[in-house]
C-alpha positions as CSV (number, residue, x, y, z in Angstrom):
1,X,-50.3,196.8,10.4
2,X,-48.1,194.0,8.9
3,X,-48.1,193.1,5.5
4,X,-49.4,189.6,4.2
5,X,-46.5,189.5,2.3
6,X,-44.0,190.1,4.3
7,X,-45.9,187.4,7.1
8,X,-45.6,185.2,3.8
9,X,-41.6,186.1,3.1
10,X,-40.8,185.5,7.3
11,X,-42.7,182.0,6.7
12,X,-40.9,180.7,3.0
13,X,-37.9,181.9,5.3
14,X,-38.4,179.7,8.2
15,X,-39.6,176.6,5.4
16,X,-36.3,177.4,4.1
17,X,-33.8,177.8,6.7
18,X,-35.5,175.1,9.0
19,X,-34.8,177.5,11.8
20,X,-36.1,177.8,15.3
21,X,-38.5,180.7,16.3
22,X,-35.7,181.9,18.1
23,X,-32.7,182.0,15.2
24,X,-35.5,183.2,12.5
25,X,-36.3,186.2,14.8
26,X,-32.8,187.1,15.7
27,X,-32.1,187.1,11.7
28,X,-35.3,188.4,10.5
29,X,-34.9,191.6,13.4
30,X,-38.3,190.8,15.3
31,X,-39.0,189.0,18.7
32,X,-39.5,185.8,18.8
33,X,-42.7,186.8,20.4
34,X,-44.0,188.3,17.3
35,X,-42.9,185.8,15.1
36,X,-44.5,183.6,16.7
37,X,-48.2,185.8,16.6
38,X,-47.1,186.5,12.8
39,X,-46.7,182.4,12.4
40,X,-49.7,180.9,14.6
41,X,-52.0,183.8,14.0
42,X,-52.0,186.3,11.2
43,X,-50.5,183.2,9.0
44,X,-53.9,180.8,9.6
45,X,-55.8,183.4,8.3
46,X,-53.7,184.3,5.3
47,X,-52.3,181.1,3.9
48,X,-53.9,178.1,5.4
49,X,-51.8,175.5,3.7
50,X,-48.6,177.6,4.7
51,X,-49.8,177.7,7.8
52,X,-49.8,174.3,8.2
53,X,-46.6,173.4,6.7
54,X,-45.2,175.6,9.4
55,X,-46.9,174.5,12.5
56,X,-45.7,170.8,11.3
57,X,-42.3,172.4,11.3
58,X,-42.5,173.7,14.9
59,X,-43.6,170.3,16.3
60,X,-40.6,168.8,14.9
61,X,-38.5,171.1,16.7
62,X,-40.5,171.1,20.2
63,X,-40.3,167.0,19.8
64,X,-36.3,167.9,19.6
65,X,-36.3,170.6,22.0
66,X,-34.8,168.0,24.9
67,X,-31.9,167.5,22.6
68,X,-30.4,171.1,21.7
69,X,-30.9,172.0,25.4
70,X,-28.6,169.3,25.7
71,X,-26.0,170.1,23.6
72,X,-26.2,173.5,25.1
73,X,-25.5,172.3,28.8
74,X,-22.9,170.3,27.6
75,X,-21.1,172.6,25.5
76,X,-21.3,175.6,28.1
77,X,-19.5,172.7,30.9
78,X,-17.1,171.5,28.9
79,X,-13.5,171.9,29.9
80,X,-12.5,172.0,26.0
């Protein structure tokens, strides 16, 4: 069983870092899988209002999602 505190340190860390799910996970040593459970599930029930703040978070990166996928297809063709 996980901690609430450590579910509280992975979620300051995100707030912090303004990561993706993805980078947080690959720093933090966890799939992004369970991050994600730790941040949409286990995190509702332990802080609300942190909760919150990080679901907010995660819509501002799906909204940009179109854009870094972008820059990754253009950066993996480029003949630079």
């Amino acid at each position: 069983m996980i901690l609430a505190s450590t579910i509280i340190k992975e979620a300051n860390y995100l707030l912090s870092t303004n990561k993706t799910i993805r980078e947080a996970a690959l720093d933090l040593g966890l799939s992004k899988s369970e991050l994600h459970r730790h941040m949409s599930g286990a995190l509702r029930k332990i802080d609300f209002e942190l909760y919150l703040r990080v679901k907010k978070m995660f819509l501002e990166h799906n909204k940009n999602r179109h854009i870094r996928g972008g820059e990754a297809t253009r950066k993996k063709y480029s003949l630079g």
